[in-house]
N, CA, C and O atoms as CSV, one atom per row, in Angstrom:
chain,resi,resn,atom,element,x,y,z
A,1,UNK,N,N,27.346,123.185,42.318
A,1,UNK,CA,C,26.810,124.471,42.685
A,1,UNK,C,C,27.804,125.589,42.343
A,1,UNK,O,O,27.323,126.704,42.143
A,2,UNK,N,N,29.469,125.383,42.229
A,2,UNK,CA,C,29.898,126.257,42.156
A,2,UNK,C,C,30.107,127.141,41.446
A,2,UNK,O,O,30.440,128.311,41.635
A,3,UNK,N,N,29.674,125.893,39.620
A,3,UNK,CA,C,29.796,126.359,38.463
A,3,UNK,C,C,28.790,126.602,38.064
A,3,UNK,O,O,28.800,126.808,36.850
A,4,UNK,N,N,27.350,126.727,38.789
A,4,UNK,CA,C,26.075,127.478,38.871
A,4,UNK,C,C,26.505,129.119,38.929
A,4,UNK,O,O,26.343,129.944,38.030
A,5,UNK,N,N,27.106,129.333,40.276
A,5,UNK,CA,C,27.598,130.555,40.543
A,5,UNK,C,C,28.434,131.727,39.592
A,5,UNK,O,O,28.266,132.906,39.282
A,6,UNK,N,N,29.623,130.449,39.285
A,6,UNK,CA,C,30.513,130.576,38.021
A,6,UNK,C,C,29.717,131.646,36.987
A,6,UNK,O,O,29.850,132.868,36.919
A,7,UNK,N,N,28.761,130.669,36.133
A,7,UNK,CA,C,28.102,130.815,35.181
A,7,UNK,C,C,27.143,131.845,35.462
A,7,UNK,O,O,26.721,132.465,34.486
A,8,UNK,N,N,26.709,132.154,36.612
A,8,UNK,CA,C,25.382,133.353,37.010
A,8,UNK,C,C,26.226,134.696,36.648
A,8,UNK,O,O,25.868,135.653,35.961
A,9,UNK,N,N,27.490,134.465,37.341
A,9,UNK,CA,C,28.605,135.459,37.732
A,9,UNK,C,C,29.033,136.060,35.734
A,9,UNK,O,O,28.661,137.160,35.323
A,10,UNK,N,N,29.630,135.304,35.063
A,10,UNK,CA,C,29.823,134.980,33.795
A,10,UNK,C,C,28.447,135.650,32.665
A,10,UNK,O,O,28.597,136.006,31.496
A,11,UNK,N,N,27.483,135.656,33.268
A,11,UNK,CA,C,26.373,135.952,32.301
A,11,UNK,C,C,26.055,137.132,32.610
A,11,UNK,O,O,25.448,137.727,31.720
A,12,UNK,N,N,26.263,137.755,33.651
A,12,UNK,CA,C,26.067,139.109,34.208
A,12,UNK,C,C,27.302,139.781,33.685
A,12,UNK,O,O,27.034,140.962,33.463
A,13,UNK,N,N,28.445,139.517,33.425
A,13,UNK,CA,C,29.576,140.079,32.686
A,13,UNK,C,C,29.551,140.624,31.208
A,13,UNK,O,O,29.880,141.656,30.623
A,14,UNK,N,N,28.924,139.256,30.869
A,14,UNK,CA,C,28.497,139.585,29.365
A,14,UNK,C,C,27.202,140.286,29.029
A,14,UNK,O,O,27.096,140.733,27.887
A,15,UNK,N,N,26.593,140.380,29.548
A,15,UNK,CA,C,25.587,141.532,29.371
A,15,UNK,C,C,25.400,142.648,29.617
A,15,UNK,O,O,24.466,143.298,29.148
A,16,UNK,N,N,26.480,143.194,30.607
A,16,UNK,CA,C,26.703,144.123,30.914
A,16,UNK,C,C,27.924,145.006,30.738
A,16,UNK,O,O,29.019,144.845,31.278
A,17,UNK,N,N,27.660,145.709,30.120
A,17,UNK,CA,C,29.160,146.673,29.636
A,17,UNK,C,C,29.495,147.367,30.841
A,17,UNK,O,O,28.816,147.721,31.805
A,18,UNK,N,N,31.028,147.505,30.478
A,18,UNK,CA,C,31.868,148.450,31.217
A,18,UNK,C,C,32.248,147.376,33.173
A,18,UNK,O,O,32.696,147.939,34.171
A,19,UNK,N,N,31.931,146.090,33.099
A,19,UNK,CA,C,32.109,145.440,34.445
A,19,UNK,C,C,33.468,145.606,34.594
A,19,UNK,O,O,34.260,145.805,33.673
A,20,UNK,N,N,33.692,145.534,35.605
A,20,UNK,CA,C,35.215,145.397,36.238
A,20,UNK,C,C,35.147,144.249,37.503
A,20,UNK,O,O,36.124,144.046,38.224
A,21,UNK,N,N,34.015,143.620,37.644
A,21,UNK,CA,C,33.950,142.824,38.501
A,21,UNK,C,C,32.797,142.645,39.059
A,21,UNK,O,O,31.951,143.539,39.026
A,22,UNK,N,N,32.535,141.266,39.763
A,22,UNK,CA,C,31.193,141.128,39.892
A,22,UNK,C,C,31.768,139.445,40.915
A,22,UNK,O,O,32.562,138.547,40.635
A,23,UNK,N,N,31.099,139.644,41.811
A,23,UNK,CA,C,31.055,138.439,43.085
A,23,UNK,C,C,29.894,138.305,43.663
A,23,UNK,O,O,28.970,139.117,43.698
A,24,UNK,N,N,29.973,137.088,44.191
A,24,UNK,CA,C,29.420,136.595,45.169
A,24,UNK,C,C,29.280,136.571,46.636
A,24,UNK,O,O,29.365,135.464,47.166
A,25,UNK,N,N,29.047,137.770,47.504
A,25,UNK,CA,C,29.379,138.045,48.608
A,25,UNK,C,C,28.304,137.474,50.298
A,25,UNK,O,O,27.089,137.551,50.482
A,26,UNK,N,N,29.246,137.020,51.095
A,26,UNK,CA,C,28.682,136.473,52.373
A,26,UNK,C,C,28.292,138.271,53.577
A,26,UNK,O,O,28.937,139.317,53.652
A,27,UNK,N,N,27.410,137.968,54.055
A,27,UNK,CA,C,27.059,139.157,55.051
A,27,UNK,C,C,28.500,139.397,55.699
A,27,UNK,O,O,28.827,140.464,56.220
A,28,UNK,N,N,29.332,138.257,55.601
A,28,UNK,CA,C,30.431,138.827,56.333
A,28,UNK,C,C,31.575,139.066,55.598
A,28,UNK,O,O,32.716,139.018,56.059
A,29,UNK,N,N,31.338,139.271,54.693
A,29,UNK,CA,C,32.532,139.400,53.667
A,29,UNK,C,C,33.235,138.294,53.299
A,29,UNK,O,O,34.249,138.438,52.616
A,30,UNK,N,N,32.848,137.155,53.655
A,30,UNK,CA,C,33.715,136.015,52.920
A,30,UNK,C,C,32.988,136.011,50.884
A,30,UNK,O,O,31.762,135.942,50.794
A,31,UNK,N,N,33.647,136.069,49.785
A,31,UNK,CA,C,33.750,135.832,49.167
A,31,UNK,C,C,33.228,134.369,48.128
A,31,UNK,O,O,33.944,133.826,47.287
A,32,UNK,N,N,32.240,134.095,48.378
A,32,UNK,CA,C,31.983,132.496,47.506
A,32,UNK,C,C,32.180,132.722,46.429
A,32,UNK,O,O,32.598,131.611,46.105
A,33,UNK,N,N,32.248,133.612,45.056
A,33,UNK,CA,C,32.953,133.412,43.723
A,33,UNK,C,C,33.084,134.791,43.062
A,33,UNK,O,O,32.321,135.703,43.384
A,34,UNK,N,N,33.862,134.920,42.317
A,34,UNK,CA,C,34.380,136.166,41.531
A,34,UNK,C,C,34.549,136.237,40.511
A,34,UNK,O,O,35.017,135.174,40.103
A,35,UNK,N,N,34.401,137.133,39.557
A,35,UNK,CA,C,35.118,137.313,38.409
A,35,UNK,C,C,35.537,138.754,38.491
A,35,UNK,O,O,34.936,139.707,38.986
A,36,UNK,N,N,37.011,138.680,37.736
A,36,UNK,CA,C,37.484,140.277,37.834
A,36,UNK,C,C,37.814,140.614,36.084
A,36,UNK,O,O,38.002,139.848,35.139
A,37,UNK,N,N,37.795,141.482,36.141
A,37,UNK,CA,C,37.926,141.910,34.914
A,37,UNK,C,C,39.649,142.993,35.005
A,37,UNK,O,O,40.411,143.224,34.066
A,38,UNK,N,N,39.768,143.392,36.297
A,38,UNK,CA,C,40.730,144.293,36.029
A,38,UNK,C,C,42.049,144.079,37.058
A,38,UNK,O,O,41.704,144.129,38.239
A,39,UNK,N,N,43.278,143.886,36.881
A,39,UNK,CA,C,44.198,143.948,37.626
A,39,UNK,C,C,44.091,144.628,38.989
A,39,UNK,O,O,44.259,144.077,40.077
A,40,UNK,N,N,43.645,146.506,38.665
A,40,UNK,CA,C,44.011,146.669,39.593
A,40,UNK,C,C,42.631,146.449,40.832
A,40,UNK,O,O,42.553,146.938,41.959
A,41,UNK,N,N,42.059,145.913,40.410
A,41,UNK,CA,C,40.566,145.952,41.156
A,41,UNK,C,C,41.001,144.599,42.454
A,41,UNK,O,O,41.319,143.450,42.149
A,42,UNK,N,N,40.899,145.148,43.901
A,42,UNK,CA,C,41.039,144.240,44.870
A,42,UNK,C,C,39.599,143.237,45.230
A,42,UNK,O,O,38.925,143.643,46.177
A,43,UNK,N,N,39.269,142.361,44.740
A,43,UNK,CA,C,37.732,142.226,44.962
A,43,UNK,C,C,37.503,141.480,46.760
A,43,UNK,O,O,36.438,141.459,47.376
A,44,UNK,N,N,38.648,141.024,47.174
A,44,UNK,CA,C,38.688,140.429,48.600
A,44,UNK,C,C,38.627,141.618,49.527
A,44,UNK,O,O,37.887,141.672,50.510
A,45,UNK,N,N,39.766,142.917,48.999
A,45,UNK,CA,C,39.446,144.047,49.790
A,45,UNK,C,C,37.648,144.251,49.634
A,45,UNK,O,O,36.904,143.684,50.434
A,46,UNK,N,N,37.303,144.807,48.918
A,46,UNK,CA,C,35.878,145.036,48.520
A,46,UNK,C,C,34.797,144.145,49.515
A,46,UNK,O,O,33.782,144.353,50.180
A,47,UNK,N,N,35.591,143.164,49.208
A,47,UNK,CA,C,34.177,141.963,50.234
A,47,UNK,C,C,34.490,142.208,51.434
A,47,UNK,O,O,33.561,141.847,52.156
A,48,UNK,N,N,35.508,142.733,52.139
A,48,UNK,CA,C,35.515,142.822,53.499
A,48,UNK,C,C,34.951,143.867,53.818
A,48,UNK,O,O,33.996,143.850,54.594
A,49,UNK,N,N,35.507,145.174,53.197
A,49,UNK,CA,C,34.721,146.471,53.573
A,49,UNK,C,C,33.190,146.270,53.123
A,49,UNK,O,O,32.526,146.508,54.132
A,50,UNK,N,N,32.609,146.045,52.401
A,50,UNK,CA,C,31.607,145.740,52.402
A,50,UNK,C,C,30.967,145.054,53.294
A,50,UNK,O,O,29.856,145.582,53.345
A,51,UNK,N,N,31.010,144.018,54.179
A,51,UNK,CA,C,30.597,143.646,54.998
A,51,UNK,C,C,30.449,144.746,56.193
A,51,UNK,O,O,29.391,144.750,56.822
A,52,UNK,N,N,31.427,145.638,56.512
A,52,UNK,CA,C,31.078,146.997,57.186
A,52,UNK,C,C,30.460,147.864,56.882
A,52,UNK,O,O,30.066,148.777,57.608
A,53,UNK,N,N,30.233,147.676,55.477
A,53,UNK,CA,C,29.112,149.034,54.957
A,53,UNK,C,C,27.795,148.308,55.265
A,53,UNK,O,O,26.733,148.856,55.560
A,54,UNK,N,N,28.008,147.090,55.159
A,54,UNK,CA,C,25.753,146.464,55.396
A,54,UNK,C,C,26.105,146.416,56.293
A,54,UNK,O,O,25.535,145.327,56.370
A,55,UNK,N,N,26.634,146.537,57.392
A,55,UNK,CA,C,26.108,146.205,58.751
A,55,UNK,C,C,25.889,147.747,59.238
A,55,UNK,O,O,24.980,147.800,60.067
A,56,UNK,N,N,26.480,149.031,58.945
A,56,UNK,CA,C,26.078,150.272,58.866
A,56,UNK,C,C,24.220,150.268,58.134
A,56,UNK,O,O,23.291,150.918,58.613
A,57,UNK,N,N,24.183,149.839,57.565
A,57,UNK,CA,C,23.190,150.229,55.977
A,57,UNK,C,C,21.816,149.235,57.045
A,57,UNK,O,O,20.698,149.664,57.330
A,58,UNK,N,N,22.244,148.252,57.323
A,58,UNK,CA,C,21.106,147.144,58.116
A,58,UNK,C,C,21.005,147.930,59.257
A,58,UNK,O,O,19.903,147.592,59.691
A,59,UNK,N,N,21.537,148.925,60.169
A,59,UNK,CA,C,21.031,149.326,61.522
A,59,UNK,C,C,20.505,150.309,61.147
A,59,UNK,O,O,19.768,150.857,61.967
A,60,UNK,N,N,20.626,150.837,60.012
A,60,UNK,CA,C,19.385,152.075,59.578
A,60,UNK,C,C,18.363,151.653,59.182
A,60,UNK,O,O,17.380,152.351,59.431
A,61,UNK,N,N,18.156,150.445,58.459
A,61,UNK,CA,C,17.218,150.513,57.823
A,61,UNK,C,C,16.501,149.758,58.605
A,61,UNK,O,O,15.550,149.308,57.965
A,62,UNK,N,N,16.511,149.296,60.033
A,62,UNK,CA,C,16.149,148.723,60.920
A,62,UNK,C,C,15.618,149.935,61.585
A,62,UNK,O,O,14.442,150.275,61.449
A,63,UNK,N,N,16.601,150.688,62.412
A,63,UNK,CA,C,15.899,151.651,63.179
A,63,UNK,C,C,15.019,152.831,62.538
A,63,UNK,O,O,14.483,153.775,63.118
A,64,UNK,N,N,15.027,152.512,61.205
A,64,UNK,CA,C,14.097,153.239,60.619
A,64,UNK,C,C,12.544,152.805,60.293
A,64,UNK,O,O,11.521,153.443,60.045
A,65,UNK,N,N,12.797,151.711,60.388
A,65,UNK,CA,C,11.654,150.375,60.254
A,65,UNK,C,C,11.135,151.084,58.433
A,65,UNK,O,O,10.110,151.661,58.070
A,66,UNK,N,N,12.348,150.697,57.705
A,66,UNK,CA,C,11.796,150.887,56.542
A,66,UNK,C,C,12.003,149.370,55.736
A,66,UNK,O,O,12.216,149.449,54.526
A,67,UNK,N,N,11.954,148.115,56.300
A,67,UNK,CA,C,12.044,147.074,55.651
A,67,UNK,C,C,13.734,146.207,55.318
A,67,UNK,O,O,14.716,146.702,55.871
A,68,UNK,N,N,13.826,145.614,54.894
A,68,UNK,CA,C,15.225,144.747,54.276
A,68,UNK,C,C,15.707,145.706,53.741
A,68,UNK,O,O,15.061,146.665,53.320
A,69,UNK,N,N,17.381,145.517,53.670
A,69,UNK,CA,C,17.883,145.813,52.775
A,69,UNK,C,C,17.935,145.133,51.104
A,69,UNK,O,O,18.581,144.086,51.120
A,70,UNK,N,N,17.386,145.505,49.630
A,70,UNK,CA,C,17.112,144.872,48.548
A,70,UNK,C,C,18.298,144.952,47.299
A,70,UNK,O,O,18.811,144.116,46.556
A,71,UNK,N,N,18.426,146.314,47.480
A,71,UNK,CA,C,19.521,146.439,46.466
A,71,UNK,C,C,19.868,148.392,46.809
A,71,UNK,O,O,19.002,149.183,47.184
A,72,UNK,N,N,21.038,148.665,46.594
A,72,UNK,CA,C,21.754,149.851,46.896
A,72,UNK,C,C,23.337,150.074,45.717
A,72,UNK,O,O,24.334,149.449,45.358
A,73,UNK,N,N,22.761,151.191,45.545
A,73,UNK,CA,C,24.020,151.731,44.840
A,73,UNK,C,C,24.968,152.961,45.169
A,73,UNK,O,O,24.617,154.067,45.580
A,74,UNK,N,N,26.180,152.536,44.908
A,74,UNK,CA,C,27.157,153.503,45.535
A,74,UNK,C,C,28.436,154.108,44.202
A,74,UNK,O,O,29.254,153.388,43.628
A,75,UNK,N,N,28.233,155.628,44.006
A,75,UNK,CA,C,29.005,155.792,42.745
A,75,UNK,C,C,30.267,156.611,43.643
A,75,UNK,O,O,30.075,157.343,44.614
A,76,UNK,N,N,31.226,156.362,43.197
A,76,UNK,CA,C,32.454,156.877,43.236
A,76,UNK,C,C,33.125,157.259,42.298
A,76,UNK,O,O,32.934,156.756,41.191
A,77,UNK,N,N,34.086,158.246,42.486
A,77,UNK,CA,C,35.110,159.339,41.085
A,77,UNK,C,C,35.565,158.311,40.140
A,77,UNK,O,O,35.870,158.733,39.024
A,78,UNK,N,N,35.685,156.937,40.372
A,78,UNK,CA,C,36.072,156.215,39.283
A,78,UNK,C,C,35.362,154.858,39.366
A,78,UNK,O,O,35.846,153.995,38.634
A,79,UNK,N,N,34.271,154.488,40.142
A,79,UNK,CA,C,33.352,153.474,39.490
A,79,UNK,C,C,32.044,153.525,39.976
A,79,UNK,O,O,31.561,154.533,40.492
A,80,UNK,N,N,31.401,152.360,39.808
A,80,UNK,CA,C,29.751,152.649,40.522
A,80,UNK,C,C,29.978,151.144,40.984
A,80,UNK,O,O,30.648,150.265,40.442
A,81,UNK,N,N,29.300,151.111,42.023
A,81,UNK,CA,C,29.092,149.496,42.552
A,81,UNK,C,C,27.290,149.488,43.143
A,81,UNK,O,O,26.705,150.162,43.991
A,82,UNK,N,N,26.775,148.197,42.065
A,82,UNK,CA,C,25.713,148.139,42.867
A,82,UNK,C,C,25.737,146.487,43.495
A,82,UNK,O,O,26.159,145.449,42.984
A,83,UNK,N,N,25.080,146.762,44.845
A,83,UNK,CA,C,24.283,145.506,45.558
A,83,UNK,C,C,23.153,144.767,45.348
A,83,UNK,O,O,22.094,145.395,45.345
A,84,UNK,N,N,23.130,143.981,45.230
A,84,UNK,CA,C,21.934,142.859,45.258
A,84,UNK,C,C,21.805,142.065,46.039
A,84,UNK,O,O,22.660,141.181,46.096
A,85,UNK,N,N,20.583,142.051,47.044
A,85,UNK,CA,C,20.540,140.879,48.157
A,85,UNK,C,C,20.079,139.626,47.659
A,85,UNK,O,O,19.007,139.580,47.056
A,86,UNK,N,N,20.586,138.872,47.794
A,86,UNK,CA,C,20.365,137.188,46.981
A,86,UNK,C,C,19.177,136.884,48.080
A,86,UNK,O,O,18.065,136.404,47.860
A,87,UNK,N,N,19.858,137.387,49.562
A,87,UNK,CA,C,19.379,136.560,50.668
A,87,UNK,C,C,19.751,137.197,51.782
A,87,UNK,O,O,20.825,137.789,51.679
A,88,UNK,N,N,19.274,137.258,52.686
A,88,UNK,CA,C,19.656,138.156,53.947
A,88,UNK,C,C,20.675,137.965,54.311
A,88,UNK,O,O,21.010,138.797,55.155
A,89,UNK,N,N,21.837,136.812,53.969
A,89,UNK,CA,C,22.752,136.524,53.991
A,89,UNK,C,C,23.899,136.566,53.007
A,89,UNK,O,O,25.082,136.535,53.345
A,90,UNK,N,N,23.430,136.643,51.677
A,90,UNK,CA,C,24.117,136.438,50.373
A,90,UNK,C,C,24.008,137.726,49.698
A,90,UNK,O,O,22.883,138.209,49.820
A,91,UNK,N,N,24.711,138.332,49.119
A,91,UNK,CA,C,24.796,139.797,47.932
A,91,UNK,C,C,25.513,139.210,47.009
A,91,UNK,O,O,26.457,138.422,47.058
A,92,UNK,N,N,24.658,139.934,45.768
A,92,UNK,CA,C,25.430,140.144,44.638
A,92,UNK,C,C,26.156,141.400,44.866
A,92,UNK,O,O,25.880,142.139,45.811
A,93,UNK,N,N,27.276,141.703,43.833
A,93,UNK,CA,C,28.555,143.205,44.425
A,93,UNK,C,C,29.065,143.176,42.842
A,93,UNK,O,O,29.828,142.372,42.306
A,94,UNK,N,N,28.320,144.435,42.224
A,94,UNK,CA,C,29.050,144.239,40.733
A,94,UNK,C,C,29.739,145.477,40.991
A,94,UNK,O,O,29.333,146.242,41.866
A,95,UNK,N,N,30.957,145.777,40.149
A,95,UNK,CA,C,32.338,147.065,40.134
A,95,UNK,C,C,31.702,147.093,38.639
A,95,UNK,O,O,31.589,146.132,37.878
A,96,UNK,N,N,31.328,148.399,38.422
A,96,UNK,CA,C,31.608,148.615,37.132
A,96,UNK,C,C,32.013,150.182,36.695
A,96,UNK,O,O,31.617,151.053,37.470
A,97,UNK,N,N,32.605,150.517,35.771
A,97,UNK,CA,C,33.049,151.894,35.376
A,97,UNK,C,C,32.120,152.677,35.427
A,97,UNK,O,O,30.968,152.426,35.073
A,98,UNK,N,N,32.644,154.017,36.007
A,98,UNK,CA,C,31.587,154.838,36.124
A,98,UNK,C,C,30.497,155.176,35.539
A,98,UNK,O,O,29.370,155.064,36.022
A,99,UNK,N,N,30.886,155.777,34.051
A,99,UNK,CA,C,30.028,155.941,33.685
A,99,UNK,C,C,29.014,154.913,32.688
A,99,UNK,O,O,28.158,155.410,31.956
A,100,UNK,N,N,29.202,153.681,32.761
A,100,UNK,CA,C,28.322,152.162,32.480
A,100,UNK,C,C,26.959,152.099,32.958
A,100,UNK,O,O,26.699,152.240,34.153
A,101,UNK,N,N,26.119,151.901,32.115
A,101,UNK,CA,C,24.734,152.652,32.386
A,101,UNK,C,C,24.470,151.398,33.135
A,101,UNK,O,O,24.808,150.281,32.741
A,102,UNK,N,N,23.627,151.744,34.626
A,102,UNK,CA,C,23.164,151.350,35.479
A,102,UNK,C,C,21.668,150.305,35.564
A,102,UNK,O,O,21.303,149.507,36.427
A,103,UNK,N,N,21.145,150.667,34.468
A,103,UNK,CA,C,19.737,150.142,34.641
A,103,UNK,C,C,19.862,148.537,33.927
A,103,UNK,O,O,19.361,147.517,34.401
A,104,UNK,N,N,20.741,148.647,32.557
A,104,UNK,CA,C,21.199,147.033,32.619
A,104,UNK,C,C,21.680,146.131,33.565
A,104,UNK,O,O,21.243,145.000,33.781
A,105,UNK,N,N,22.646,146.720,34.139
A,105,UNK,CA,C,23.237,146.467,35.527
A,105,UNK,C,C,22.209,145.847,36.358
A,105,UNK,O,O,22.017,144.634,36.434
A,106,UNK,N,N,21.418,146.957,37.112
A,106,UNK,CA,C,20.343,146.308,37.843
A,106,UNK,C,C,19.329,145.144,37.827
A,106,UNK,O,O,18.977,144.307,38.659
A,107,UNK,N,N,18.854,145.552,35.978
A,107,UNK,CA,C,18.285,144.481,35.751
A,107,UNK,C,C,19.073,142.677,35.620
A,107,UNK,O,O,18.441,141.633,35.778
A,108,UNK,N,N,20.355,142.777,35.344
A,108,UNK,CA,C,20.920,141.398,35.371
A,108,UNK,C,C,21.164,140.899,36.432
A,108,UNK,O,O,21.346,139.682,36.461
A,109,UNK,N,N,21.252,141.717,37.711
A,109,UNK,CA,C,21.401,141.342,38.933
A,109,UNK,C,C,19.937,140.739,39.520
A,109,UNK,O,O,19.905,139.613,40.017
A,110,UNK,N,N,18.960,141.417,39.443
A,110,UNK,CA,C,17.636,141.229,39.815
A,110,UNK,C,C,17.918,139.514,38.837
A,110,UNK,O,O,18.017,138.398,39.347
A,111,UNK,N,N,17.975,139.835,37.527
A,111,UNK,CA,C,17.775,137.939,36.720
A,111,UNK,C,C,18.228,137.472,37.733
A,111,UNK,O,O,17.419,136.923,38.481
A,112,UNK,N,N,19.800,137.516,38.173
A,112,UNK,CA,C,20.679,136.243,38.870
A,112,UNK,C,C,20.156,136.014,40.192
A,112,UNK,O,O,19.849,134.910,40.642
A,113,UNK,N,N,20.068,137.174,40.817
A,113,UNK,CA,C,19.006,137.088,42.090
A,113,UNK,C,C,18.056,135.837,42.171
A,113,UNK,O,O,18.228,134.765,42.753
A,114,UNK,N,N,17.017,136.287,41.424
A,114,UNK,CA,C,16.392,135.215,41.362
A,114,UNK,C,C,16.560,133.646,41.072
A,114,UNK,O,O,15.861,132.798,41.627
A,115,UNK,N,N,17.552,133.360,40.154
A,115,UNK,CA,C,18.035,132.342,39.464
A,115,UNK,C,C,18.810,131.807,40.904
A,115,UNK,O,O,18.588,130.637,41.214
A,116,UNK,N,N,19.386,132.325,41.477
A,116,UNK,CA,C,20.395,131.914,42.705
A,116,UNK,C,C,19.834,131.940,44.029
A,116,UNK,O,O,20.099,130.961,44.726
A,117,UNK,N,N,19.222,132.712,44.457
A,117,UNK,CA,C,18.047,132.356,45.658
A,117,UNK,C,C,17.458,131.026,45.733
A,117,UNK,O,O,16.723,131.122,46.716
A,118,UNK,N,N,17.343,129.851,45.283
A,118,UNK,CA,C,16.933,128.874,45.228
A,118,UNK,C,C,18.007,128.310,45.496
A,118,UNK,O,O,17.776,127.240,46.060
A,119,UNK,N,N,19.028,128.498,45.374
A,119,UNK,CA,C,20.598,127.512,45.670
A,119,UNK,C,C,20.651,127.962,47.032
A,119,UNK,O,O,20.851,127.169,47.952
A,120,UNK,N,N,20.431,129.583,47.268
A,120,UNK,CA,C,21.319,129.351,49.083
A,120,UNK,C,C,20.012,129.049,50.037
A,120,UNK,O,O,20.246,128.887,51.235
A,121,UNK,N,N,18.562,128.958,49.552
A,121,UNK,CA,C,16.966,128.677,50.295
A,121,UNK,C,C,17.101,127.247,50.663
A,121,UNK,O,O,16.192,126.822,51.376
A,122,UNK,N,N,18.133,126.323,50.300
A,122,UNK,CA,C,18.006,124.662,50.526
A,122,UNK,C,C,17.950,124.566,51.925
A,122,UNK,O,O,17.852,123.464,52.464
């Protein structure tokens, strides 16, 4: 399974320009697989704070009664990171350079999504 992940992780790299990173993330920030592309990129920092940003992001979208959280993007002065929910439990978390057009992005995440939802549904 791991080199399922590996390889999901790996194919989303290569199709997508400008990555700086791309994991496999637990609701709680534990980390199941990574690839980094850049030295200075912390991807363990990333998975932890992240786990504080969905648990912010899940009590809104709860007390809003607007459904699951599916996928969310967040751009910053020097990258863009989007989310992908594998599973109410599982996210995809790609880092990529700012200005790296987004809609490839999305769409390879949505592929792996799907492709990997069947591994954590057992």
């Amino acid at each position: 399974m791991a080199l399922m992940f590996k390889n999901a992780l790996q194919q989303i790299s290569a199709k997508v320009e400008g990555v700086l990173g791309v994991m496999i993330v637990a609701h709680d920030g534990l980390i199941i697989e990574q690839i980094s592309h850049s030295s200075d990129l912390n991807l363990e920092l990333m998975g932890a704070e992240f786990s504080g940003l969905l648990k912010s992001v899940r009590r809104f979208a709860k007390g809003s009664d607007i459904g699951t959280i599916q996928e969310m993007t967040l751009q910053t002065g020097q990258a863009r990171l989007l989310f992908r929910a594998i599973t109410d439990e599982y996210y995809l978390l790609l880092v990529m350079e700012r200005e790296a057009i987004g809609g490839r992005a999305q769409h390879e995440l949505r592929k792996a999504q799907l492709l990997l939802e069947k591994e954590f549904i057992l």
